[in-house]
C-alpha positions as CSV (number, residue, x, y, z in Angstrom):
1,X,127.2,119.6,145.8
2,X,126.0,117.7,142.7
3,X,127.5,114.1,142.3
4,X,130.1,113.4,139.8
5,X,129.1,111.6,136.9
6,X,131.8,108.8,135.1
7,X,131.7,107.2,131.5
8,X,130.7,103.5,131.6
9,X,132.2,102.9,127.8
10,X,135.9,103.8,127.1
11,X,135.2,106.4,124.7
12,X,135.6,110.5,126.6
13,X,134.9,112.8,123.6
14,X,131.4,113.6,123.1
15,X,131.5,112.7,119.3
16,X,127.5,111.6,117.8
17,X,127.9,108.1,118.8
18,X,129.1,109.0,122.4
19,X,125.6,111.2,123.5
20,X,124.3,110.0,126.5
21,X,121.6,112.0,129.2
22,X,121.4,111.9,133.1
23,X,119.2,109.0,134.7
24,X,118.6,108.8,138.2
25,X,118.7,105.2,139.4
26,X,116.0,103.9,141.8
27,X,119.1,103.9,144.4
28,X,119.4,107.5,143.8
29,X,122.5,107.1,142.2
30,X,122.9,109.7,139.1
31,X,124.1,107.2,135.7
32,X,124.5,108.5,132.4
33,X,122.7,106.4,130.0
34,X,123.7,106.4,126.3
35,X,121.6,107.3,123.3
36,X,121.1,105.7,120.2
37,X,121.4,107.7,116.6
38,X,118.0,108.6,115.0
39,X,117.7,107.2,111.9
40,X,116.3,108.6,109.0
41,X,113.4,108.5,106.7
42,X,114.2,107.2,102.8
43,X,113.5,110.2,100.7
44,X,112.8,110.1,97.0
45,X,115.3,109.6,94.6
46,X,113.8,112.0,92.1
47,X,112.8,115.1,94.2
48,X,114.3,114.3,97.4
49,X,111.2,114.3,99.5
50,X,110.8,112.4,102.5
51,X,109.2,108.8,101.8
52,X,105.6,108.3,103.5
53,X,104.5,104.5,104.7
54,X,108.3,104.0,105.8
55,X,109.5,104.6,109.3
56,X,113.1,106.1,109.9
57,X,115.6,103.1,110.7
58,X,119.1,102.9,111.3
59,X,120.6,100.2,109.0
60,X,120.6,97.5,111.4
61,X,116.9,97.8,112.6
62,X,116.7,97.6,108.7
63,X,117.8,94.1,108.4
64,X,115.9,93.1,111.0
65,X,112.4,94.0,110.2
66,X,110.1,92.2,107.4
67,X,109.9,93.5,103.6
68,X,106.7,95.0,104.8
69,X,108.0,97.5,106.9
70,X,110.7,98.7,104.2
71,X,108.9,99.3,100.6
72,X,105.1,100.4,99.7
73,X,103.6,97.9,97.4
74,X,103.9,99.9,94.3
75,X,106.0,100.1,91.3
76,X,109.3,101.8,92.7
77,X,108.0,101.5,96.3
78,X,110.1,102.7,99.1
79,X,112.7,104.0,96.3
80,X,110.5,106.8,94.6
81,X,107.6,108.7,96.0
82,X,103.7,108.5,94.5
83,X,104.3,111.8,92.2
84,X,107.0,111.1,90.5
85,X,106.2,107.5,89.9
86,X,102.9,108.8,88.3
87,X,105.3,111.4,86.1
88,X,107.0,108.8,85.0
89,X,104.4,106.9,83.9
90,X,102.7,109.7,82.0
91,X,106.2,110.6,80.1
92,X,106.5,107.0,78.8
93,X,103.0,107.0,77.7
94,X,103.4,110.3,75.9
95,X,106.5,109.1,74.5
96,X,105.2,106.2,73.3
97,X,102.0,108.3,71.4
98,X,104.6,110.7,69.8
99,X,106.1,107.6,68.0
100,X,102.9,106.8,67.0
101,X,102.0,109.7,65.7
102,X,105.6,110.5,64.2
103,X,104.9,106.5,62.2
104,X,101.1,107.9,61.4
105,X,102.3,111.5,59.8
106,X,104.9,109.3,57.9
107,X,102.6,106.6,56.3
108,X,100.5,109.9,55.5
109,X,102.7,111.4,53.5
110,X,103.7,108.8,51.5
């Protein structure tokens, strides 16, 4: 007959932050031990993709590691991902030609 197994926290409903798996103990003793939530990956804020460079954290292993470990050293690192920084770059350089050009074609036709 398999050995009954008891909570060790107060909490009985198996809700997300109650998961737990089957250890054996080296006294043969069957424990459950309890599982922390997977954190996630920051993803983009643009086009949603998952961040590279940045491991998945939960907020607390967040505060605890260095700057380092959070952000890519790069304008909107760890916020926005490679591509679309280099879009956005491009569209305010663009922008900024089409007012030239709009201030050229208007000096021209005076």
């Amino acid at each position: 007959m398999a050995q009954r197994l008891t909570f060790r926290r107060r909490l009985p409903y198996n809700t997300q932050s109650n998961r737990r798996r089957i250890s054996k103990t080296p006294g043969g003793r069957l424990v459950f031990l309890y599982q922390k939530k997977q954190g996630t990956v920051p993803s983009c804020g643009d086009c949603h993709t998952k961040l590279q460079g940045i491991k998945a954290m939960r907020p607390k292993e967040l505060m605890r590691v260095s700057k380092r470990q959070k952000t890519v050293t790069r304008a909107y690192g760890g916020s926005r991902c490679g591509r679309c920084v280099r879009e956005r770059i491009v569209r305010a350089f663009l922008i900024e030609e089409q007012k030239i050009v709009a201030r050229v074609v208007k000096a021209s036709k005076k």
